[in-house]
One Martini backbone bead per residue (centre of mass of N, CA, C, O) as a GRO file, in nm:
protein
   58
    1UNK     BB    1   1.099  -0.518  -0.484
    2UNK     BB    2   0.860  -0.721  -0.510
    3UNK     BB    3   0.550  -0.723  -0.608
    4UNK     BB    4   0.208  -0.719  -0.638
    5UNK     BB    5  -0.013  -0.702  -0.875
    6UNK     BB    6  -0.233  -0.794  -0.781
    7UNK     BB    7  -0.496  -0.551  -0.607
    8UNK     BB    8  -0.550  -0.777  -0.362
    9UNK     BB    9  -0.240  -0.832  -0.301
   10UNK     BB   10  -0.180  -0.541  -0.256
   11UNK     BB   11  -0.301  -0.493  -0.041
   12UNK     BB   12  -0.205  -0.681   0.172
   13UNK     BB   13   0.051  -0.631   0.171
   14UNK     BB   14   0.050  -0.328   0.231
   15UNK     BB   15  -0.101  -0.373   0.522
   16UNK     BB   16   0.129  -0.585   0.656
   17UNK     BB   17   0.327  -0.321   0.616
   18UNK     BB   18   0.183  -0.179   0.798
   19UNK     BB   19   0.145  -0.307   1.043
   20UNK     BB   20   0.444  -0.421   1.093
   21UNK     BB   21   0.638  -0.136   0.957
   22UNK     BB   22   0.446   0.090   0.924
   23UNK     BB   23   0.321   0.423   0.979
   24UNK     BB   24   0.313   0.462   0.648
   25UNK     BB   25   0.320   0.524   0.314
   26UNK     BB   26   0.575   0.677   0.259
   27UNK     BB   27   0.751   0.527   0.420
   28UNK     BB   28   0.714   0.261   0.269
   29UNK     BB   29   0.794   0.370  -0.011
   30UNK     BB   30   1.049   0.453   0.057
   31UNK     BB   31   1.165   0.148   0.207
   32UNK     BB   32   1.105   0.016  -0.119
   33UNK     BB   33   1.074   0.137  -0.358
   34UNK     BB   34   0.798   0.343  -0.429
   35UNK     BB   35   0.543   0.438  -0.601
   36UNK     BB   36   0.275   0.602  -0.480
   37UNK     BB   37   0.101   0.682  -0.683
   38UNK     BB   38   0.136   0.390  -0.843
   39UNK     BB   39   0.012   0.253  -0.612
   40UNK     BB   40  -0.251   0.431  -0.591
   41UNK     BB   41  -0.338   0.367  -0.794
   42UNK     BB   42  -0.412   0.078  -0.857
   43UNK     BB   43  -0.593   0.098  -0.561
   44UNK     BB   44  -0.815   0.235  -0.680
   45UNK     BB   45  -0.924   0.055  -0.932
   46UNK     BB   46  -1.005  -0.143  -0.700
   47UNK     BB   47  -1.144   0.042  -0.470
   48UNK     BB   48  -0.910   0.139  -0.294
   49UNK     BB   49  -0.855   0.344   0.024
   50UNK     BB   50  -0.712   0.560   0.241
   51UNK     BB   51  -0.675   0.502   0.615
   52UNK     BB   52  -0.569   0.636   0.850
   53UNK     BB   53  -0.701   0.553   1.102
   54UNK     BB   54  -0.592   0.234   1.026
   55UNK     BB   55  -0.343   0.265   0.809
   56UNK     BB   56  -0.547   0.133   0.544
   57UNK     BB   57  -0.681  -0.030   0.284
   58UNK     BB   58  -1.021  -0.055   0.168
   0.00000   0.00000   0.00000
C-alpha cells in the first residue's frame, strides 16, 4: 500500500485508518505492512507524536 510521503497527509492518513479500521499503531503498521519506526520518525520530524488517550497523532 501507498502510503502519503507528505508528514501532514500521512498524518491524516493515519489517524483516519485509526479512527475508522484499527484499535492501534502496532495493528494499523502489521496490516498494512508498515514499518513502525519509520512511520514514528516521519510523523515526529513533522511535530506530531502518538495519544494513546485519543488512538491519534497530534
Amino acid at each position: 500500500m501507498n502510503i502519503p510521503n507528505d508528514p501532514v497527509m500521512l498524518m491524516s492518513f493515519v489517524n483516519t485508518k485509526l479512527r475508522d479500521e484499527y484499535s492501534s499503531p502496532e495493528e494499523l503498521c502489521k496490516a498494512l505492512s508498515i514499518d513502525r519506526e519509520e512511520l514514528e520518525q516521519k510523523l515526529k520530524e513533522a511535530g506530531f507524536t502518538y495519544k494513546s488517550e485519543t488512538n491519534q497523532y497530534r
